[in-house]
NUDO-766613 format. One record per residue (C-alpha): x, y, z. Coordinates in steps of 0.2 Angstrom, whole numbers, plus 5000, padded with zeros to 4 digits. Example, Ala and Ser with C-alpha at 12.3 -4.5 7.8 and 13.67 -1.06 7.14 Angstrom:
506249785039/506849955036/
This chain:
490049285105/490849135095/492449215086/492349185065/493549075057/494649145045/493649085032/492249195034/493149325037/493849325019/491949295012/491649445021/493249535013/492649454996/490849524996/491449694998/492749704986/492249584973/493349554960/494949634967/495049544982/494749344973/496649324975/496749364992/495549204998/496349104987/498149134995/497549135012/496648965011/498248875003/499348945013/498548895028/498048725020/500148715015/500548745033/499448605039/499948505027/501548495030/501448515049/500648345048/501748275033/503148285045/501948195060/501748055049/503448055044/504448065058/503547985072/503347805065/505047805062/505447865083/504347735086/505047595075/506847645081/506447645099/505247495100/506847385088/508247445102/506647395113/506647225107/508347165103/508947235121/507747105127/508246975114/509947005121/509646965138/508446815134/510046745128/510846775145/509346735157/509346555144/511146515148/511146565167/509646455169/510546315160/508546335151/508646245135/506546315131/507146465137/508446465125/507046395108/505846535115/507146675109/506646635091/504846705094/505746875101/506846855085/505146845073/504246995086/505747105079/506047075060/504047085062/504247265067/505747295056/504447285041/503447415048/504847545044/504147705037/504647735018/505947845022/507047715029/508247655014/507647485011/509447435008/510047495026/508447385033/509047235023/510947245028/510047255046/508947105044/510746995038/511647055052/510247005065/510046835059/512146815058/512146885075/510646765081/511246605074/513246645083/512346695098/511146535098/512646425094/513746485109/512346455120/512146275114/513746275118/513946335134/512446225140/513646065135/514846125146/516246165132/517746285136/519246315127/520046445113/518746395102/517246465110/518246615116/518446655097/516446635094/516146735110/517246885103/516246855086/514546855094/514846995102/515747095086/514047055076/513047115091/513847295089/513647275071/511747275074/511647415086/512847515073/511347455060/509947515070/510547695075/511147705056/509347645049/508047695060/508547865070/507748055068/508748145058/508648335066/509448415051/507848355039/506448375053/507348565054/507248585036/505348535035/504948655048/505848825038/504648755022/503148745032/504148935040/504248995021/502448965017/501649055028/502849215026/502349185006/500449205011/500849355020/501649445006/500449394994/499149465005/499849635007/500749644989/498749664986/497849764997/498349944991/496749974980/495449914992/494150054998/494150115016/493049985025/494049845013/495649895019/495049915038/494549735038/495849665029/497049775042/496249685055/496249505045/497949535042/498549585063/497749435067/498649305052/500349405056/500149365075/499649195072/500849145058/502349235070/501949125085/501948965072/503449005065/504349025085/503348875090/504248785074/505948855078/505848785095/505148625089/506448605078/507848655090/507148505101/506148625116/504648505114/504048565131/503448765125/501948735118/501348825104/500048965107/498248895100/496949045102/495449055094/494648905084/495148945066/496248855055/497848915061/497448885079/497048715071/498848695065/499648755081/498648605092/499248495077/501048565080/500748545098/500148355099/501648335087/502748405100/502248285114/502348135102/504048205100/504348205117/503948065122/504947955107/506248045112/506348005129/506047835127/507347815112/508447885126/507947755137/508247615124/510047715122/510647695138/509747495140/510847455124/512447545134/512047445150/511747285140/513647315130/514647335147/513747175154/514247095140/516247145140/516047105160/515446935154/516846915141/517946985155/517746855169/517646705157/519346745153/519746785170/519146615174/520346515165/521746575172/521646465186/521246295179/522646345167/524046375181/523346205188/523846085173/525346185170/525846165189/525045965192/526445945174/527746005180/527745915198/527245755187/528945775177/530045825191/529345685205/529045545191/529945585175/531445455178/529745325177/529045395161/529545315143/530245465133/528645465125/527445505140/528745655147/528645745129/526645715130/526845795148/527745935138/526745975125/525245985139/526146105149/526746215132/524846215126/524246265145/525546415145/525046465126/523346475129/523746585148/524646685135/523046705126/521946725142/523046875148/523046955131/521046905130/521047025149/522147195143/521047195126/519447185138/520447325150/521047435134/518947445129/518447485145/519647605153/519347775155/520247895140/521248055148/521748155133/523248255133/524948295123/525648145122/527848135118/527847985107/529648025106/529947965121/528847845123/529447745107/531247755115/530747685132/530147535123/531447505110/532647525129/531447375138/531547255120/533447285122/533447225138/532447085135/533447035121/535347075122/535846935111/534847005094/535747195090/534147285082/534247455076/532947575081/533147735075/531447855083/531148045076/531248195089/529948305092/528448175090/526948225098/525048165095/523548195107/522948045117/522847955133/524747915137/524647745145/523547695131/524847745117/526047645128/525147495124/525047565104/526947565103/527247425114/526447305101/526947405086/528747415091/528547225099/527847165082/529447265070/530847195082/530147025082/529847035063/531547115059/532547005071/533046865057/533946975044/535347025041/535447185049/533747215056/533047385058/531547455064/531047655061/529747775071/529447935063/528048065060/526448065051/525248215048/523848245039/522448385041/521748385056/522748225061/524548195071/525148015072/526647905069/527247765059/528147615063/529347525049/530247395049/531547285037/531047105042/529746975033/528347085029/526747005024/525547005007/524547125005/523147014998/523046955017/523047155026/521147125029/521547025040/523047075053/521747185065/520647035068/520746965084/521746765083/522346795064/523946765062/524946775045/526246685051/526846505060/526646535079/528046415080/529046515070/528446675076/527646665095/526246765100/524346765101/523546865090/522746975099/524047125099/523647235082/521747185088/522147315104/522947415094/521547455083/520447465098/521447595103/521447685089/519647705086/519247745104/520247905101/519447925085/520747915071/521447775060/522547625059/523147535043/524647425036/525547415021/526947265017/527847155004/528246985008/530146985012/530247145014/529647225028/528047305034/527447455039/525947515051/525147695053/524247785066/523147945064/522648035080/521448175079/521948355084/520948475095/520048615087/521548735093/522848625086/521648595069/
Protein backbone atom coordinates (compact mmCIF):
# COMPACT_ATOMS: atom_id res chain seq x y z
CA UNK A 1 0.00 0.00 0.00
CA UNK A 2 1.36 3.36 -1.21
CA UNK A 3 2.54 5.37 2.00
CA UNK A 4 0.60 9.11 2.24
CA UNK A 5 2.56 12.07 1.83
CA UNK A 6 2.62 14.36 4.68
CA UNK A 7 0.31 16.59 3.04
CA UNK A 8 -2.75 14.35 3.46
CA UNK A 9 -1.92 13.45 6.38
CA UNK A 10 -2.43 16.92 7.89
CA UNK A 11 -5.93 17.17 5.63
CA UNK A 12 -6.66 14.25 7.39
CA UNK A 13 -5.53 15.91 10.85
CA UNK A 14 -7.62 19.07 9.54
CA UNK A 15 -10.84 17.36 8.84
CA UNK A 16 -11.03 16.20 12.32
CA UNK A 17 -10.26 19.02 14.36
CA UNK A 18 -11.44 21.84 12.17
CA UNK A 19 -10.52 25.06 13.34
CA UNK A 20 -7.92 24.18 16.05
CA UNK A 21 -5.68 22.43 14.02
CA UNK A 22 -5.63 25.33 10.79
CA UNK A 23 -2.25 26.36 12.29
CA UNK A 24 -0.73 23.16 12.39
CA UNK A 25 -0.81 22.69 8.29
CA UNK A 26 0.20 25.72 7.88
CA UNK A 27 3.52 25.31 9.89
CA UNK A 28 4.29 22.06 8.62
CA UNK A 29 3.98 22.86 4.97
CA UNK A 30 6.41 26.16 5.42
CA UNK A 31 8.65 24.53 7.27
CA UNK A 32 9.18 21.87 4.99
CA UNK A 33 8.85 24.23 2.02
CA UNK A 34 11.79 26.45 4.06
CA UNK A 35 13.96 23.52 4.45
CA UNK A 36 13.78 22.63 0.70
CA UNK A 37 14.26 26.01 0.03
CA UNK A 38 17.17 26.49 1.43
CA UNK A 39 18.72 23.08 0.86
CA UNK A 40 18.48 24.02 -2.82
CA UNK A 41 19.35 27.86 -2.31
CA UNK A 42 22.74 26.57 -1.03
CA UNK A 43 22.92 24.03 -4.36
CA UNK A 44 22.55 26.80 -6.58
CA UNK A 45 24.83 28.73 -4.57
CA UNK A 46 27.72 27.00 -3.86
CA UNK A 47 28.13 24.53 -6.74
CA UNK A 48 28.53 27.10 -9.73
CA UNK A 49 31.02 28.74 -7.74
CA UNK A 50 33.18 24.91 -7.12
CA UNK A 51 32.75 24.59 -10.67
CA UNK A 52 33.77 28.14 -11.89
CA UNK A 53 36.81 27.81 -9.48
CA UNK A 54 37.97 24.47 -10.50
CA UNK A 55 37.29 24.64 -14.28
CA UNK A 56 39.44 28.57 -13.99
CA UNK A 57 42.58 26.63 -12.16
CA UNK A 58 41.54 24.19 -14.92
CA UNK A 59 42.16 26.53 -17.67
CA UNK A 60 45.07 28.70 -16.75
CA UNK A 61 47.11 25.52 -15.60
CA UNK A 62 46.64 24.72 -19.25
CA UNK A 63 47.28 28.14 -20.37
CA UNK A 64 50.42 27.85 -18.42
CA UNK A 65 51.77 25.08 -19.95
CA UNK A 66 50.78 26.23 -23.66
CA UNK A 67 53.20 28.88 -23.01
CA UNK A 68 55.78 26.19 -22.21
CA UNK A 69 54.84 23.43 -24.82
CA UNK A 70 55.08 26.96 -27.52
CA UNK A 71 58.68 27.80 -26.35
CA UNK A 72 60.11 24.13 -26.32
CA UNK A 73 58.70 23.66 -29.64
CA UNK A 74 60.26 27.00 -30.86
CA UNK A 75 56.14 26.98 -32.20
CA UNK A 76 55.48 30.57 -33.03
CA UNK A 77 51.34 29.27 -33.80
CA UNK A 78 51.61 27.57 -30.91
CA UNK A 79 52.55 30.45 -29.23
CA UNK A 80 49.23 33.02 -31.14
CA UNK A 81 46.94 30.00 -30.12
CA UNK A 82 47.28 30.71 -26.35
CA UNK A 83 45.22 33.88 -26.81
CA UNK A 84 42.18 31.56 -27.63
CA UNK A 85 42.93 29.72 -24.20
CA UNK A 86 43.21 33.29 -22.71
CA UNK A 87 39.54 34.34 -24.24
CA UNK A 88 38.15 30.36 -23.11
CA UNK A 89 39.09 31.59 -19.54
CA UNK A 90 38.04 35.32 -19.01
CA UNK A 91 34.98 33.56 -20.91
CA UNK A 92 34.23 31.39 -17.92
CA UNK A 93 35.37 34.03 -15.50
CA UNK A 94 32.01 35.93 -16.37
CA UNK A 95 30.05 33.05 -15.47
CA UNK A 96 30.88 33.63 -11.75
CA UNK A 97 27.96 33.27 -9.51
CA UNK A 98 26.69 36.58 -7.81
CA UNK A 99 28.25 35.75 -4.75
CA UNK A 100 31.62 36.40 -6.07
CA UNK A 101 32.76 40.16 -5.23
CA UNK A 102 32.72 41.68 -8.58
CA UNK A 103 35.64 43.74 -7.55
CA UNK A 104 37.93 40.58 -6.56
CA UNK A 105 36.93 39.12 -10.28
CA UNK A 106 38.02 42.51 -11.85
CA UNK A 107 41.49 42.66 -9.91
CA UNK A 108 41.66 39.00 -11.39
CA UNK A 109 40.83 39.83 -14.92
CA UNK A 110 43.91 42.86 -14.67
CA UNK A 111 46.33 40.52 -13.26
CA UNK A 112 45.69 37.73 -16.00
CA UNK A 113 45.98 40.04 -18.94
CA UNK A 114 49.42 41.68 -17.06
CA UNK A 115 50.46 38.25 -16.45
CA UNK A 116 49.64 37.21 -20.28
CA UNK A 117 51.11 40.03 -22.00
CA UNK A 118 54.75 39.38 -19.67
CA UNK A 119 54.43 35.80 -20.38
CA UNK A 120 53.69 36.30 -24.16
CA UNK A 121 56.66 38.81 -24.31
CA UNK A 122 59.25 36.50 -22.87
CA UNK A 123 58.42 33.86 -25.17
CA UNK A 124 58.81 36.11 -28.10
CA UNK A 125 61.76 36.63 -26.68
CA UNK A 126 63.06 33.50 -26.07
CA UNK A 127 62.20 32.41 -29.58
CA UNK A 128 64.77 35.25 -30.84
CA UNK A 129 67.35 33.61 -29.04
CA UNK A 130 67.82 36.60 -26.42
CA UNK A 131 69.79 35.99 -23.03
CA UNK A 132 70.92 38.31 -20.61
CA UNK A 133 70.04 40.37 -17.15
CA UNK A 134 67.33 41.71 -18.83
CA UNK A 135 65.07 38.79 -19.64
CA UNK A 136 66.12 37.11 -16.25
CA UNK A 137 64.36 40.29 -14.66
CA UNK A 138 61.11 39.69 -16.87
CA UNK A 139 61.33 35.89 -16.12
CA UNK A 140 61.24 36.64 -12.21
CA UNK A 141 58.34 39.15 -13.22
CA UNK A 142 56.42 36.79 -15.19
CA UNK A 143 56.48 34.44 -12.84
CA UNK A 144 55.74 37.03 -9.73
CA UNK A 145 52.40 37.91 -11.78
CA UNK A 146 51.76 34.35 -12.24
CA UNK A 147 51.45 33.83 -8.38
CA UNK A 148 49.59 36.80 -8.24
CA UNK A 149 46.82 35.03 -10.38
CA UNK A 150 46.69 31.92 -8.41
CA UNK A 151 46.62 34.09 -5.21
CA UNK A 152 43.43 35.81 -7.12
CA UNK A 153 41.79 32.67 -7.94
CA UNK A 154 41.72 30.83 -4.54
CA UNK A 155 40.84 34.34 -3.03
CA UNK A 156 37.75 35.03 -5.60
CA UNK A 157 36.39 31.77 -6.55
CA UNK A 158 36.74 29.11 -3.49
CA UNK A 159 33.94 27.39 -1.04
CA UNK A 160 33.91 29.05 1.80
CA UNK A 161 33.04 26.22 4.62
CA UNK A 162 32.18 28.73 7.39
CA UNK A 163 29.10 30.21 5.08
CA UNK A 164 28.00 26.58 3.55
CA UNK A 165 28.10 25.57 7.46
CA UNK A 166 26.04 28.60 8.41
CA UNK A 167 23.42 27.81 5.64
CA UNK A 168 23.11 24.42 6.87
CA UNK A 169 22.22 25.40 10.89
CA UNK A 170 19.40 27.93 9.12
CA UNK A 171 18.03 25.25 7.15
CA UNK A 172 18.74 23.04 11.07
CA UNK A 173 16.83 25.97 12.83
CA UNK A 174 13.77 25.75 10.59
CA UNK A 175 12.81 22.51 10.93
CA UNK A 176 13.26 22.51 14.85
CA UNK A 177 10.84 25.80 14.65
CA UNK A 178 8.22 23.61 12.81
CA UNK A 179 8.57 21.07 15.34
CA UNK A 180 7.87 23.34 18.27
CA UNK A 181 5.08 24.97 16.55
CA UNK A 182 3.56 21.68 16.07
CA UNK A 183 3.64 20.48 19.57
CA UNK A 184 3.14 24.09 21.31
CA UNK A 185 -0.42 23.24 19.65
CA UNK A 186 -1.61 19.80 20.09
CA UNK A 187 -2.74 19.83 23.75
CA UNK A 188 -6.43 20.42 23.20
CA UNK A 189 -6.99 18.00 20.34
CA UNK A 190 -9.60 15.14 21.11
CA UNK A 191 -8.17 11.53 21.43
CA UNK A 192 -8.28 10.29 17.85
CA UNK A 193 -6.71 13.99 16.97
CA UNK A 194 -3.92 13.64 19.16
CA UNK A 195 -3.29 9.93 18.18
CA UNK A 196 -2.75 10.90 14.73
CA UNK A 197 -0.86 13.91 15.21
CA UNK A 198 1.48 11.55 17.75
CA UNK A 199 1.89 9.54 14.91
CA UNK A 200 2.43 12.66 12.25
CA UNK A 201 4.62 14.08 14.70
CA UNK A 202 7.07 10.47 15.28
CA UNK A 203 7.39 10.36 11.81
CA UNK A 204 8.47 14.50 11.12
CA UNK A 205 10.83 14.29 14.39
CA UNK A 206 12.48 11.04 12.86
CA UNK A 207 12.79 12.57 9.54
CA UNK A 208 13.65 16.22 10.59
CA UNK A 209 16.55 14.35 13.09
CA UNK A 210 18.08 12.42 10.37
CA UNK A 211 18.13 15.93 8.19
CA UNK A 212 19.61 17.85 10.53
CA UNK A 213 22.72 14.72 11.04
CA UNK A 214 22.83 14.36 7.38
CA UNK A 215 23.44 18.43 7.37
CA UNK A 216 25.93 18.36 10.07
CA UNK A 217 27.86 15.76 8.21
CA UNK A 218 27.49 17.64 4.93
CA UNK A 219 28.55 20.53 6.46
CA UNK A 220 31.63 18.98 8.31
CA UNK A 221 32.76 17.85 4.64
CA UNK A 222 31.53 13.69 4.97
CA UNK A 223 29.84 13.99 1.62
CA UNK A 224 30.10 10.31 1.37
CA UNK A 225 27.14 9.34 4.31
CA UNK A 226 24.17 9.77 2.60
CA UNK A 227 21.27 11.05 3.99
CA UNK A 228 18.51 8.64 4.77
CA UNK A 229 15.51 9.23 2.05
CA UNK A 230 12.54 6.80 3.23
CA UNK A 231 9.18 7.09 2.07
CA UNK A 232 8.13 9.49 -0.95
CA UNK A 233 6.91 12.66 1.10
CA UNK A 234 8.41 15.97 0.95
CA UNK A 235 10.94 15.52 3.55
CA UNK A 236 12.32 12.38 1.95
CA UNK A 237 12.16 14.78 -1.14
CA UNK A 238 14.73 17.16 0.68
CA UNK A 239 17.01 14.43 1.93
CA UNK A 240 17.55 13.15 -2.11
CA UNK A 241 17.80 16.94 -2.70
CA UNK A 242 20.57 17.10 0.21
CA UNK A 243 21.81 13.89 -1.16
CA UNK A 244 22.52 14.83 -4.86
CA UNK A 245 23.90 17.92 -3.41
CA UNK A 246 26.38 16.07 -1.47
CA UNK A 247 27.86 14.16 -4.54
CA UNK A 248 27.94 17.53 -6.47
CA UNK A 249 29.98 18.48 -3.56
CA UNK A 250 32.07 15.59 -3.90
CA UNK A 251 32.88 15.56 -6.84
CA UNK A 252 33.87 19.62 -7.09
CA UNK A 253 35.78 19.06 -4.45
CA UNK A 254 37.88 16.39 -5.69
CA UNK A 255 38.54 17.86 -8.69
CA UNK A 256 39.33 21.49 -7.10
CA UNK A 257 41.79 19.14 -5.31
CA UNK A 258 43.04 18.07 -8.47
CA UNK A 259 43.40 21.65 -9.98
CA UNK A 260 45.23 22.24 -6.42
CA UNK A 261 47.88 19.97 -6.77
CA UNK A 262 48.28 20.76 -11.10
CA UNK A 263 48.77 24.41 -10.04
CA UNK A 264 51.49 22.99 -7.22
CA UNK A 265 53.15 20.84 -10.04
CA UNK A 266 52.96 23.58 -12.48
CA UNK A 267 54.91 26.32 -9.67
CA UNK A 268 57.77 23.96 -8.98
CA UNK A 269 58.24 23.33 -12.92
CA UNK A 270 58.41 26.67 -13.17
CA UNK A 271 61.14 27.74 -10.31
CA UNK A 272 62.96 24.43 -11.95
CA UNK A 273 62.91 26.33 -15.22
CA UNK A 274 64.03 29.58 -13.50
CA UNK A 275 66.45 27.47 -11.88
CA UNK A 276 68.45 25.85 -14.72
CA UNK A 277 68.39 29.11 -16.78
CA UNK A 278 70.38 30.48 -14.38
CA UNK A 279 72.32 27.50 -13.99
CA UNK A 280 73.03 27.78 -17.49
CA UNK A 281 74.87 30.93 -17.67
CA UNK A 282 77.30 30.15 -15.39
CA UNK A 283 79.38 28.51 -17.88
CA UNK A 284 79.31 30.87 -20.88
CA UNK A 285 80.05 33.39 -18.13
CA UNK A 286 83.25 31.66 -16.77
CA UNK A 287 84.11 31.41 -20.59
CA UNK A 288 84.34 35.19 -21.48
CA UNK A 289 85.88 35.91 -18.22
CA UNK A 290 88.53 33.08 -18.76
CA UNK A 291 89.13 33.63 -23.09
CA UNK A 292 89.70 37.85 -21.31
CA UNK A 293 91.90 37.09 -19.06
CA UNK A 294 94.23 34.80 -21.38
CA UNK A 295 93.81 37.54 -24.11
CA UNK A 296 95.26 40.28 -21.51
CA UNK A 297 97.99 38.12 -20.15
CA UNK A 298 99.31 36.36 -23.74
CA UNK A 299 98.53 39.61 -25.97
CA UNK A 300 98.03 42.69 -23.68
CA UNK A 301 101.72 44.19 -24.51
CA UNK A 302 99.97 44.24 -28.46
CA UNK A 303 96.86 45.93 -27.35
CA UNK A 304 96.62 49.96 -27.40
CA UNK A 305 95.54 51.08 -23.80
CA UNK A 306 92.37 51.33 -25.15
CA UNK A 307 91.46 47.73 -26.45
CA UNK A 308 93.07 46.23 -22.74
CA UNK A 309 90.54 48.60 -20.73
CA UNK A 310 87.74 47.24 -23.30
CA UNK A 311 89.03 43.66 -22.46
CA UNK A 312 88.52 44.95 -18.66
CA UNK A 313 85.31 46.10 -18.65
CA UNK A 314 84.08 42.74 -20.44
CA UNK A 315 85.62 40.72 -17.90
CA UNK A 316 84.17 43.13 -14.95
CA UNK A 317 80.70 42.96 -16.53
CA UNK A 318 81.20 38.86 -17.07
CA UNK A 319 82.05 38.62 -13.12
CA UNK A 320 79.03 41.09 -12.07
CA UNK A 321 76.49 39.44 -13.96
CA UNK A 322 78.13 35.61 -12.31
CA UNK A 323 77.58 37.53 -9.14
CA UNK A 324 74.09 38.04 -10.21
CA UNK A 325 73.55 34.34 -11.56
CA UNK A 326 74.87 32.75 -8.04
CA UNK A 327 72.59 35.21 -6.23
CA UNK A 328 69.65 34.41 -8.99
CA UNK A 329 70.70 30.17 -7.72
CA UNK A 330 70.50 30.62 -3.62
CA UNK A 331 67.09 32.85 -4.04
CA UNK A 332 65.89 29.79 -6.29
CA UNK A 333 67.42 27.23 -3.39
CA UNK A 334 65.97 29.54 -0.37
CA UNK A 335 62.28 28.99 -2.14
CA UNK A 336 62.60 25.56 -2.60
CA UNK A 337 64.29 24.03 0.42
CA UNK A 338 62.65 22.18 2.97
CA UNK A 339 61.92 24.39 6.39
CA UNK A 340 63.05 22.46 9.82
CA UNK A 341 61.62 24.61 12.62
CA UNK A 342 63.16 24.75 15.67
CA UNK A 343 64.62 27.36 18.45
CA UNK A 344 66.87 29.16 16.80
CA UNK A 345 70.03 31.36 19.05
CA UNK A 346 70.12 34.36 16.87
CA UNK A 347 72.58 35.32 19.50
CA UNK A 348 74.90 33.45 18.26
CA UNK A 349 74.21 33.26 14.93
CA UNK A 350 74.50 37.33 14.56
CA UNK A 351 78.07 37.04 16.22
CA UNK A 352 79.28 34.37 13.87
CA UNK A 353 78.62 36.59 11.12
CA UNK A 354 79.79 39.86 12.42
CA UNK A 355 83.26 37.36 13.20
CA UNK A 356 83.35 36.24 9.14
CA UNK A 357 82.72 40.19 7.91
CA UNK A 358 85.74 41.00 10.32
CA UNK A 359 87.69 38.65 8.81
CA UNK A 360 86.84 39.49 5.46
CA UNK A 361 87.52 43.09 6.16
CA UNK A 362 90.41 43.72 8.81
CA UNK A 363 91.25 47.07 7.38
CA UNK A 364 87.58 48.81 8.11
CA UNK A 365 87.03 48.49 12.37
CA UNK A 366 83.13 48.37 12.53
CA UNK A 367 81.38 47.94 15.68
CA UNK A 368 78.85 45.33 16.10
CA UNK A 369 77.38 45.26 19.28
CA UNK A 370 74.50 41.93 19.37
CA UNK A 371 71.89 41.39 22.50
CA UNK A 372 72.20 38.16 24.50
CA UNK A 373 69.57 35.82 24.91
CA UNK A 374 68.04 36.16 21.43
CA UNK A 375 66.00 33.49 20.28
CA UNK A 376 63.06 33.28 17.47
CA UNK A 377 61.61 29.85 16.03
CA UNK A 378 62.73 29.03 12.60
CA UNK A 379 64.92 26.92 10.25
CA UNK A 380 68.51 27.77 11.42
CA UNK A 381 70.44 27.68 8.19
CA UNK A 382 67.66 29.74 6.69
CA UNK A 383 68.05 32.45 9.41
CA UNK A 384 71.76 32.20 8.63
CA UNK A 385 71.11 33.52 5.17
CA UNK A 386 68.61 36.28 7.20
CA UNK A 387 71.44 37.70 9.04
CA UNK A 388 74.02 37.09 6.68
CA UNK A 389 72.53 39.87 4.25
CA UNK A 390 71.15 41.94 6.95
CA UNK A 391 74.29 42.17 8.90
CA UNK A 392 76.34 42.12 5.16
CA UNK A 393 73.92 45.05 4.13
CA UNK A 394 74.74 47.39 7.80
CA UNK A 395 78.53 46.73 7.51
CA UNK A 396 78.70 47.58 3.99
CA UNK A 397 76.37 50.65 4.56
CA UNK A 398 78.17 51.80 7.86
CA UNK A 399 81.63 51.22 6.63
CA UNK A 400 82.21 55.02 5.34
CA UNK A 401 81.48 57.06 8.50
CA UNK A 402 83.16 58.14 10.84
CA UNK A 403 82.77 55.57 13.42
CA UNK A 404 80.65 53.00 11.87
CA UNK A 405 78.27 50.91 13.88
CA UNK A 406 75.84 48.34 13.37
CA UNK A 407 73.37 46.92 16.37
CA UNK A 408 71.35 43.57 16.63
CA UNK A 409 68.77 43.47 19.22
CA UNK A 410 65.34 42.11 20.16
CA UNK A 411 61.92 42.59 18.83
CA UNK A 412 58.73 41.12 20.26
CA UNK A 413 55.23 41.48 19.62
CA UNK A 414 52.27 39.09 20.56
CA UNK A 415 52.51 36.18 19.29
CA UNK A 416 55.86 37.10 17.36
CA UNK A 417 59.91 36.92 18.33
CA UNK A 418 62.30 38.51 16.00
CA UNK A 419 65.10 40.83 15.70
CA UNK A 420 66.24 43.87 14.41
CA UNK A 421 69.24 45.00 12.57
CA UNK A 422 70.48 48.93 12.95
CA UNK A 423 72.88 50.55 11.59
CA UNK A 424 74.74 54.45 11.50
CA UNK A 425 75.63 54.53 7.82
CA UNK A 426 73.84 56.26 4.74
CA UNK A 427 70.47 55.09 5.20
CA UNK A 428 67.94 55.57 2.27
CA UNK A 429 64.45 57.68 1.77
CA UNK A 430 61.86 56.44 2.87
CA UNK A 431 59.70 57.63 -0.23
CA UNK A 432 61.86 54.75 -1.99
CA UNK A 433 61.15 51.57 1.05
CA UNK A 434 58.64 50.17 -1.51
CA UNK A 435 61.04 49.24 -3.26
CA UNK A 436 64.22 47.71 -1.34
CA UNK A 437 62.51 43.97 -1.25
CA UNK A 438 62.14 43.78 -5.05
CA UNK A 439 64.41 41.67 -6.74
CA UNK A 440 67.49 44.14 -8.94
CA UNK A 441 66.27 47.43 -7.13
CA UNK A 442 69.00 49.09 -5.86
CA UNK A 443 68.80 52.65 -3.97
CA UNK A 444 72.17 53.17 -4.42
CA UNK A 445 75.29 53.43 -7.27
CA UNK A 446 76.62 49.73 -7.68
CA UNK A 447 79.82 51.32 -8.35
CA UNK A 448 79.74 52.92 -5.06
CA UNK A 449 78.18 50.24 -3.26
CA UNK A 450 78.73 46.59 -5.03
CA UNK A 451 76.16 44.11 -4.99
CA UNK A 452 73.26 42.55 -6.96
CA UNK A 453 70.22 43.34 -5.64
CA UNK A 454 68.85 40.32 -5.04
CA UNK A 455 69.85 39.98 -1.17
CA UNK A 456 66.79 41.80 0.83
CA UNK A 457 64.79 39.92 -2.04
CA UNK A 458 65.94 36.36 -0.16
CA UNK A 459 65.41 37.91 2.86
CA UNK A 460 61.88 38.58 2.39
CA UNK A 461 61.46 35.19 0.87
CA UNK A 462 62.55 34.04 3.90
CA UNK A 463 60.56 35.59 6.00
CA UNK A 464 57.28 34.91 4.57
CA UNK A 465 57.97 31.09 4.15
CA UNK A 466 58.08 31.08 7.95
CA UNK A 467 55.04 33.16 8.12
CA UNK A 468 56.06 36.54 9.73
CA UNK A 469 57.06 40.00 8.57
CA UNK A 470 59.92 42.02 7.29
CA UNK A 471 60.04 45.82 6.98
CA UNK A 472 62.42 48.92 6.88
CA UNK A 473 62.62 52.07 8.20
CA UNK A 474 65.66 54.90 7.20
CA UNK A 475 66.61 58.56 6.84
CA UNK A 476 68.97 59.56 4.20
CA UNK A 477 72.32 60.04 5.99
CA UNK A 478 71.52 58.62 8.75
CA UNK A 479 71.36 55.06 8.93
CA UNK A 480 68.71 52.33 8.42
CA UNK A 481 67.01 49.97 10.07
CA UNK A 482 65.34 46.53 9.28
CA UNK A 483 62.98 44.19 11.29
CA UNK A 484 61.99 40.66 11.44
CA UNK A 485 58.82 39.02 13.04
CA UNK A 486 58.86 35.16 13.44
CA UNK A 487 55.81 33.66 14.56
CA UNK A 488 55.77 31.72 17.88
CA UNK A 489 54.18 28.19 18.53
CA UNK A 490 51.11 27.88 20.16
CA UNK A 491 52.96 26.93 23.50
CA UNK A 492 55.37 29.74 23.33
CA UNK A 493 51.94 32.04 22.22
Amino acid sequence: MRQPTLRRRLQLIIALAAAMLLAMPVVDVLSVREVNGGVEALEHEYVPLLRVGADAQARLVALTRAFQEAVAAQDPEALEATAAQKAELEALLSEAPALVDRADLALLRRHLDEWYASAFGVSQELFSGVVGEELTVRIADMQEKHRVVERDLERSLTLDPARLAAGFERARRVGLYGLWARMSIRVPLTILVVALAIATARRLVRSLDTLRDGFERIGRGEFDRPVPAEGRDELADAARHANRMAGNLKALDAELRRGNAELERTNRELESFSYSVSHDLRAPLRSVDGFSQAVLEDYGDRLPEQGQDYLRRVRAGAQRMAALVDDLLRLSRVGRAELHRAQVDVSALARAVAEELARGSPERPVEVEVEDGLVAEGDAPLLRVVLDNLIGNAWKFAGRGARPRVEVAGLHEPGFAGFRVRDNGVGFDMAHAGRLFAPFQRLDSARDFPGTGIGLATVQRVVHRHGGRVWAQGEAGRGAEFSVLLPKTKDEG
